[in-house]
DRENGU-604578 format. One line per field, with one value per residue (C-alpha): residue number from 1; x, y, z; residue in one letter. Coordinates in nm, 4 decimals, padded with zeros to 6 digits. Layout:
! residues N
n	c(NUM/...)
u	c(X/...)
v	c(Y/...)
w	c(Z/...)
res	c(a/...)
//
This chain:
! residues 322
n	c(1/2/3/4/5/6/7/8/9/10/11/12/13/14/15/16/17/18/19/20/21/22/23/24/25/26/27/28/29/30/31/32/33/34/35/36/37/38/39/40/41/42/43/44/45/46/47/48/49/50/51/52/53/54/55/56/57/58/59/60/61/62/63/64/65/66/67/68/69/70/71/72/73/74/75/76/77/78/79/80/81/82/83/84/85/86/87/88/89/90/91/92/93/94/95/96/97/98/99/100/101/102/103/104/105/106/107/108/109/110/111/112/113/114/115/116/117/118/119/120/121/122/123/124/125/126/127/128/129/130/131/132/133/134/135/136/137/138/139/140/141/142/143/144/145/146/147/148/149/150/151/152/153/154/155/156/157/158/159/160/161/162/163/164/165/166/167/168/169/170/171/172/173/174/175/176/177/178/179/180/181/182/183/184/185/186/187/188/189/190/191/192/193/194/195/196/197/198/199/200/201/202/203/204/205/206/207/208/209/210/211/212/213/214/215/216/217/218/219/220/221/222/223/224/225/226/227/228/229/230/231/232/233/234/235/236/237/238/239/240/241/242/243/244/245/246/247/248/249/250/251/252/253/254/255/256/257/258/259/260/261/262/263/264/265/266/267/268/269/270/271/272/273/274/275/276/277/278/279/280/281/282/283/284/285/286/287/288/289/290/291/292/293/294/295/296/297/298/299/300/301/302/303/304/305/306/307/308/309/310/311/312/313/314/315/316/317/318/319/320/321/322)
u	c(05.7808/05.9555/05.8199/06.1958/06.2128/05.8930/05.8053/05.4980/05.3779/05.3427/05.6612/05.9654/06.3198/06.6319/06.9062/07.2583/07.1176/06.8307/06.9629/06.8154/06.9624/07.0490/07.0738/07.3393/07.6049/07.9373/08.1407/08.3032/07.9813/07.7182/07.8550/07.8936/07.5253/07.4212/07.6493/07.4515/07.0890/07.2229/07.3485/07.0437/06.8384/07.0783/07.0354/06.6468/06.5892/06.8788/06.9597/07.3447/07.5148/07.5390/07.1419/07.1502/07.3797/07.4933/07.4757/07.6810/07.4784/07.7102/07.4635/07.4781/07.6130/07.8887/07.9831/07.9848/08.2503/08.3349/07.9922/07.8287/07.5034/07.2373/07.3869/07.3427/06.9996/06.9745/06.8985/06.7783/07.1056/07.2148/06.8606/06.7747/06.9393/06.8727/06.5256/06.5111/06.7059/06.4362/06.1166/06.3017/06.3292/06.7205/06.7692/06.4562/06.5731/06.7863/06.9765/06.9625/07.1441/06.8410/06.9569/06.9800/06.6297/06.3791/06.0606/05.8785/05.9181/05.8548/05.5123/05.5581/05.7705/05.7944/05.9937/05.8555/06.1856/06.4296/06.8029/06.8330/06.9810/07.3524/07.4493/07.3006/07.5462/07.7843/08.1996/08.4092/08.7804/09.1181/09.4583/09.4652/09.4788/09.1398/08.7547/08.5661/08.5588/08.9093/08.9704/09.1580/09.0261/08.9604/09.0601/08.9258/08.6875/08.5399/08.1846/07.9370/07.6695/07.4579/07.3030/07.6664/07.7529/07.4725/07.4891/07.8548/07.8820/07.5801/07.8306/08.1313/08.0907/08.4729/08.5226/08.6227/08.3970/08.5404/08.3211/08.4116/08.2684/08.3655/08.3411/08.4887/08.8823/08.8602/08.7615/09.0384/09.3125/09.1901/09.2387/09.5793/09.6763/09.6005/09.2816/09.1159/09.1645/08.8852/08.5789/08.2610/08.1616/07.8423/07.9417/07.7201/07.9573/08.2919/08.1236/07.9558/08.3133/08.5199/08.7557/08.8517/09.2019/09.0145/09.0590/08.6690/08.5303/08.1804/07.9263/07.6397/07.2988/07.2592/07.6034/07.4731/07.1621/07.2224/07.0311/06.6962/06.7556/07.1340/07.2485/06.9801/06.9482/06.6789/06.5573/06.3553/06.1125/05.8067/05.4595/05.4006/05.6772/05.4932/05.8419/06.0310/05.7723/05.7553/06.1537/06.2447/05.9234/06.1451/06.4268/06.2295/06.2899/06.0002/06.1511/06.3513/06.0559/05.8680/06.1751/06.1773/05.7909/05.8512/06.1913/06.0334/05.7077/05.8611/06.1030/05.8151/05.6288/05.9546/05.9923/06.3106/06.6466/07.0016/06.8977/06.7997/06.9603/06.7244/06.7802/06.5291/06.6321/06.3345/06.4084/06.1890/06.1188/05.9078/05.5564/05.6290/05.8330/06.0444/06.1307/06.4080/06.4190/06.6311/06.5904/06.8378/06.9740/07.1949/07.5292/07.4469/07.2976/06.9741/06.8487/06.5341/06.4794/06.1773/06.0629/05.7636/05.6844/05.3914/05.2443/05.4474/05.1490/05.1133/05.5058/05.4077/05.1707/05.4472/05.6766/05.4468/05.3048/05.6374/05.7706/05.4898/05.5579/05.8738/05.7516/05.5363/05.7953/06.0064/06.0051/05.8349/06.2187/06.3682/06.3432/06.3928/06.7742/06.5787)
v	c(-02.4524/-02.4927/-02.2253/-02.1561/-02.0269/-01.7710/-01.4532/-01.4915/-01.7875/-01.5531/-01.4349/-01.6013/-01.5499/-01.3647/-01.6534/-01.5804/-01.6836/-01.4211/-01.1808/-00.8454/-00.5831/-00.3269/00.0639/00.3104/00.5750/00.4698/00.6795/00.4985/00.5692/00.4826/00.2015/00.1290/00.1871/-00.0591/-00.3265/-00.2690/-00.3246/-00.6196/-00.7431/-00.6753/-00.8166/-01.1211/-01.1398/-01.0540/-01.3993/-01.5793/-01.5536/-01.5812/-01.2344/-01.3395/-01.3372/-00.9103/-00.7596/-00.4159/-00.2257/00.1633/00.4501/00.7652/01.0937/01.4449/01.4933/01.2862/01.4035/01.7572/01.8278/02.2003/02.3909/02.4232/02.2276/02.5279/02.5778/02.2860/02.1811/02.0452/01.7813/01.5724/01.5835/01.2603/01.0763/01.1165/00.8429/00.6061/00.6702/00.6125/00.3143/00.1861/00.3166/00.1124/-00.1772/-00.1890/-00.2278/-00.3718/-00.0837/00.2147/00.3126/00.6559/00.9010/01.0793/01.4271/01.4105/01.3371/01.5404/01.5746/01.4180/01.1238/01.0510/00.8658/00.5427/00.5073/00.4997/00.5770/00.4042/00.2038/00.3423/00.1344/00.2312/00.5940/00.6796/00.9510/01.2947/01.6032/01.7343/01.6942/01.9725/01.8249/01.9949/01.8951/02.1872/02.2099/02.2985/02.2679/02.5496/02.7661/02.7966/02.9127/03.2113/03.5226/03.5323/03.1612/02.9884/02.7256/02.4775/02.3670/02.2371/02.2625/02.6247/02.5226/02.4902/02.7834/02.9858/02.8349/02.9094/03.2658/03.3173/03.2582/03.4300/03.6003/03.6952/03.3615/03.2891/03.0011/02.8295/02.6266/02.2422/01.9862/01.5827/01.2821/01.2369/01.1337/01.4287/01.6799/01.5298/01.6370/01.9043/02.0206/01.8350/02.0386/02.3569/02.4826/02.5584/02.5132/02.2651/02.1208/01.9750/01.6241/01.3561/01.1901/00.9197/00.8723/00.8504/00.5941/00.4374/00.4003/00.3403/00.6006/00.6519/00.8018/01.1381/01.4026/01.5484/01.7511/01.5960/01.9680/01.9658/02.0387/02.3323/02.5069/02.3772/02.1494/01.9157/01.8900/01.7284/01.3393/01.3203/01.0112/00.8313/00.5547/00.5261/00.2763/00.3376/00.1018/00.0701/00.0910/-00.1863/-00.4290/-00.6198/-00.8785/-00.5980/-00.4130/-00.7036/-00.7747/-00.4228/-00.4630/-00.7040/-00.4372/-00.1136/00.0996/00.2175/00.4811/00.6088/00.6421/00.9038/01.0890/01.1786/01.2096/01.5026/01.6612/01.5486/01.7499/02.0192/02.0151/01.9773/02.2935/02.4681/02.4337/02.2635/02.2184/02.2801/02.6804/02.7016/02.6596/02.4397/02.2119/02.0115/01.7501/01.4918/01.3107/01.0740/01.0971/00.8319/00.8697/01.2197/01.3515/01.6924/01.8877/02.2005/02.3605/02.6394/02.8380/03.1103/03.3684/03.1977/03.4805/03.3590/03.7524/03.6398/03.2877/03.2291/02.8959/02.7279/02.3887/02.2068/01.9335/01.6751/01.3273/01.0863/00.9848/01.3358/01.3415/01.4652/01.7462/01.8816/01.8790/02.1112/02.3119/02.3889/02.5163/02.7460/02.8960/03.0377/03.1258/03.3493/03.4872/03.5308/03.8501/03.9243/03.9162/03.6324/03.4144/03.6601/03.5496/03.2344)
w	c(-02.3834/-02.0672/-01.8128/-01.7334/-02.1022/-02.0610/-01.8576/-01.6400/-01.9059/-02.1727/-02.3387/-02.4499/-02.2802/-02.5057/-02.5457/-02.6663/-03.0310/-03.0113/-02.7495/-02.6377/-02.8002/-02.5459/-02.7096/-02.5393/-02.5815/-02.5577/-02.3527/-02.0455/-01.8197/-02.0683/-02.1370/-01.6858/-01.6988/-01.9599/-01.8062/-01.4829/-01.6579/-01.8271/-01.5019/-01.3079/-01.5900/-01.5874/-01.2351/-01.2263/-01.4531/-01.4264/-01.7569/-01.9045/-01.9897/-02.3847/-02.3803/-02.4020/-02.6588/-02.5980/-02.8751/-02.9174/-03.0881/-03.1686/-03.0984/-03.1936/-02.8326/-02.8741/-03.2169/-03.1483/-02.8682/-02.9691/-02.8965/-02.6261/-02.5872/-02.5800/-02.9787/-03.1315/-02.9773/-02.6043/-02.4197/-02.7879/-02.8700/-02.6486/-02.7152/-03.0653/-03.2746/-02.9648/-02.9696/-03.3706/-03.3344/-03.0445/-03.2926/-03.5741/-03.3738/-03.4241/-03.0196/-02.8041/-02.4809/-02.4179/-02.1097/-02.0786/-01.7850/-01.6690/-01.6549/-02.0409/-02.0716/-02.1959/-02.0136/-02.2971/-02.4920/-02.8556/-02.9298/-02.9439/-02.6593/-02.2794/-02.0150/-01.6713/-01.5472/-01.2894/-01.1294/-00.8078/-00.7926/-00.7047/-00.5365/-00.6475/-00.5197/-00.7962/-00.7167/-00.7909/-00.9406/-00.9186/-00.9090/-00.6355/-00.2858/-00.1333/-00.2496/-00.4374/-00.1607/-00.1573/-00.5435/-00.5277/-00.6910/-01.0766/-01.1122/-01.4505/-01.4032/-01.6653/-01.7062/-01.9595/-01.7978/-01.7830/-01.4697/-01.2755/-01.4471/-01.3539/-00.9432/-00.9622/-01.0992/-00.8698/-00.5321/-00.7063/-00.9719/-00.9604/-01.1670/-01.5018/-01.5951/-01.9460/-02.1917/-02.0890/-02.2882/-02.3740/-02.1399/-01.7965/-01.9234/-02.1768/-01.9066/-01.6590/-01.9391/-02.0060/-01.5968/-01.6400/-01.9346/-01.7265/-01.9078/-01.5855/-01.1956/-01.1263/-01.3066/-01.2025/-01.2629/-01.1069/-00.8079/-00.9478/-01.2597/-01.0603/-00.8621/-01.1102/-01.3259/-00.9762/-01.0596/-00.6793/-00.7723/-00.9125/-00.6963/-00.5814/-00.2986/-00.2727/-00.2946/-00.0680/-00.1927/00.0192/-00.1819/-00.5457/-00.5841/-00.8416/-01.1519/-01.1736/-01.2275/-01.1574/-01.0183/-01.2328/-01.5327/-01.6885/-01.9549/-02.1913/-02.4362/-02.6970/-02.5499/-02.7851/-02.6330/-02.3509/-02.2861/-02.2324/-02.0051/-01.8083/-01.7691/-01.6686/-01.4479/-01.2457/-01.1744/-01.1522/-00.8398/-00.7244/-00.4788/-00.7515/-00.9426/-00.6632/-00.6401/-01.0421/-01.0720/-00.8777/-01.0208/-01.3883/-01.3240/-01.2136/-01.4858/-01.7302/-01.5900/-01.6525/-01.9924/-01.8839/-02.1754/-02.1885/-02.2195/-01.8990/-01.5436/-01.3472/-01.0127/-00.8408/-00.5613/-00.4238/-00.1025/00.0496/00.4009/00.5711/00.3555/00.3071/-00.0228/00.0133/-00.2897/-00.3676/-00.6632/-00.8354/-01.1768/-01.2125/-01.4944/-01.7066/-01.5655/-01.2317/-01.1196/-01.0019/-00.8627/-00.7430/-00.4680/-00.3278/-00.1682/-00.0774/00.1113/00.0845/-00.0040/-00.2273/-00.3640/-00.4842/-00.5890/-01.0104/-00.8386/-00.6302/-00.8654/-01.0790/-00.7669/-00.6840/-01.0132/-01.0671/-00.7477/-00.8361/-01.1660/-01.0267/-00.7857/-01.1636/-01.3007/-01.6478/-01.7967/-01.6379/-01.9429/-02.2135/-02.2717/-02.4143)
res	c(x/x/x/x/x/x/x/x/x/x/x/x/x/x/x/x/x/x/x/x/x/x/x/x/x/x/x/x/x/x/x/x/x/x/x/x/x/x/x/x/x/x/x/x/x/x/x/x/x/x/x/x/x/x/x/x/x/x/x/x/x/x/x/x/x/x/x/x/x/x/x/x/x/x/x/x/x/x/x/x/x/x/x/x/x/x/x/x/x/x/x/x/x/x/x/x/x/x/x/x/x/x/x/x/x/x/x/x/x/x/x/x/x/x/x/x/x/x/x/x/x/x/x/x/x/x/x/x/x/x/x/x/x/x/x/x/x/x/x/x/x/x/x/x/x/x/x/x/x/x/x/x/x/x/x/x/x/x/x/x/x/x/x/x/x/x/x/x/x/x/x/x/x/x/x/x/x/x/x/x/x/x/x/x/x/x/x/x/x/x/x/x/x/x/x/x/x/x/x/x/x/x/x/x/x/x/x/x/x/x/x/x/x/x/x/x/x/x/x/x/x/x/x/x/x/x/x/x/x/x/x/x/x/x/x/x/x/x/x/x/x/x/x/x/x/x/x/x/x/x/x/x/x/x/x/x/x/x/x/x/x/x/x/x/x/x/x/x/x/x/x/x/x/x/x/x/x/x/x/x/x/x/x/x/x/x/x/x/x/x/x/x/x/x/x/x/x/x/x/x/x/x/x/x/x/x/x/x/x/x/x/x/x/x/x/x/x/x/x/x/x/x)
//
């Protein structure tokens, strides 16, 4: 066989009549993500678009747009029937936003490869004048997510905060149709989907730290699949890959889900890796902050140092809403 055709002499190439089968969600960003793997992959092995198919998996997450996430199980809920599908062998990878990720993975499959990560700080949206520092007393604001809640009710607790689930358009109409004053979405997923018309007010970490992974894909694969270790091999990014060793671990040593209000934010600097990290009570009336600073090298064992420092700063009832 033509060395063109193989992977370091060893595996054969996808072609348009075998392609690989690339596993994602469908909303509008999922779908930007797995467009960018299969363009990088492209790219990586100069290989023709038609030689990965895309393929759409419906989750629990996406089926269930009425509860919030904490009800109907957590972070699982937007992996699940990817991850079966993978196990099954029905798709050969799955793109995966990182911040839905749970800390573990199912046996059988791995998560090791990392696109180069987008920008991390959160966006608050309004059809308003002025940023979140500006909403006037008592305004409604929407959120999914417990952690935004929590930071948000934390800085002002005068705020009516207003269960906001769906995918970036639905959110937008909703703030259109007046449910709230302003939402919170990624800056990574407005860039990601170009919508430059949306109205956002980039947040610095310092006001709200983002959640631990945001801004980053993630693909994951079977331990027993050495072609497709070796592909994503070619487009892994390695810095990307320190910076979530650490926010992972300390996620991990958190018990971390979609019950609990966590942020963690790793930034390299030079050889050195710097670490924040938040937990807070889910109403926002206590937050407890911490960072550490250290080796990348060590980037999993800060990650876990640093989360069981604030536990022990925790008191013995700040996870008994669990």
């Amino acid at each position: 066989m033509d060395s063109a055709n193989q992977i370091g002499m060893t595996h054969s190439m996808p072609t348009p009549a075998e392609p690989l089968k690339i596993g994602t969600r469908g909303s509008p960003l999922a779908l930007a993500q797995a467009y960018e793997t299969r363009s990088r992959l492209s790219a990586a092995f100069s290989l023709p678009e038609e030689a990965f198919e895309i393929v759409v998996i419906k989750t629990t997450g996406d089926k269930v747009l009425d509860r919030p996430l904490k009800e109907i199980g957590g972070k699982g809920l937007f992996t699940r029937e990817i991850e079966e599908a993978l196990l099954s062998g029905g798709i050969d990878i799955a793109v995966h936003s990182m911040k839905d990720m749970p800390t573990l993975q199912p046996e059988g499959l791995i998560l090791d490869t990392y696109l180069p990560r987008e920008d991390t700080r959160d966006a608050f949206i309004t059809f308003a004048e002025g940023g979140l520092a500006d909403l006037p007393q008592g305004a409604t604001v929407g959120s999914s997510s417990l952690r935004r809640r929590a930071q948000l009710l934390n800085k002002r607790p005068d705020l009516q905060v207003v269960e906001f689930r769906g995918n970036l358009q639905t959110r937008l109409k909703k703030l259109n149709d007046g449910v709230a004053r302003g939402t919170f979405l990624a800056m990574a997923g407005l860039n990601r989907l170009k919508m430059d018309e949306v109205p956002r007010v980039p947040i610095e970490a310092e006001d709200m730290l983002s959640a631990v992974a945001q801004g980053a894909i993630g693909i994951e694969r079977r331990t027993d699949d050495p072609r497709a270790q070796e592909m994503l091999a070619a487009i892994h990014d390695v810095p990307t890959g320190h910076r979530l060793a650490a926010e992972r671990s300390f996620l991990l040593k958190l018990d971390g889900s979609c019950e609990t209000p966590i942020a963690g934010l790793a930034i390299l600097e030079g050889d050195q890796l710097w670490l924040r990290g938040e937990i807070l009570r889910p109403d926002g009336s206590e937050s407890i902050s911490g960072e550490i600073r250290g080796a990348i090298a060590d980037a999993a064992a800060l990650g876990s140092e640093l989360a069981s420092e604030l536990l022990s700063r925790a008191p013995a009832d700040f996870f008994s809403w669990r």
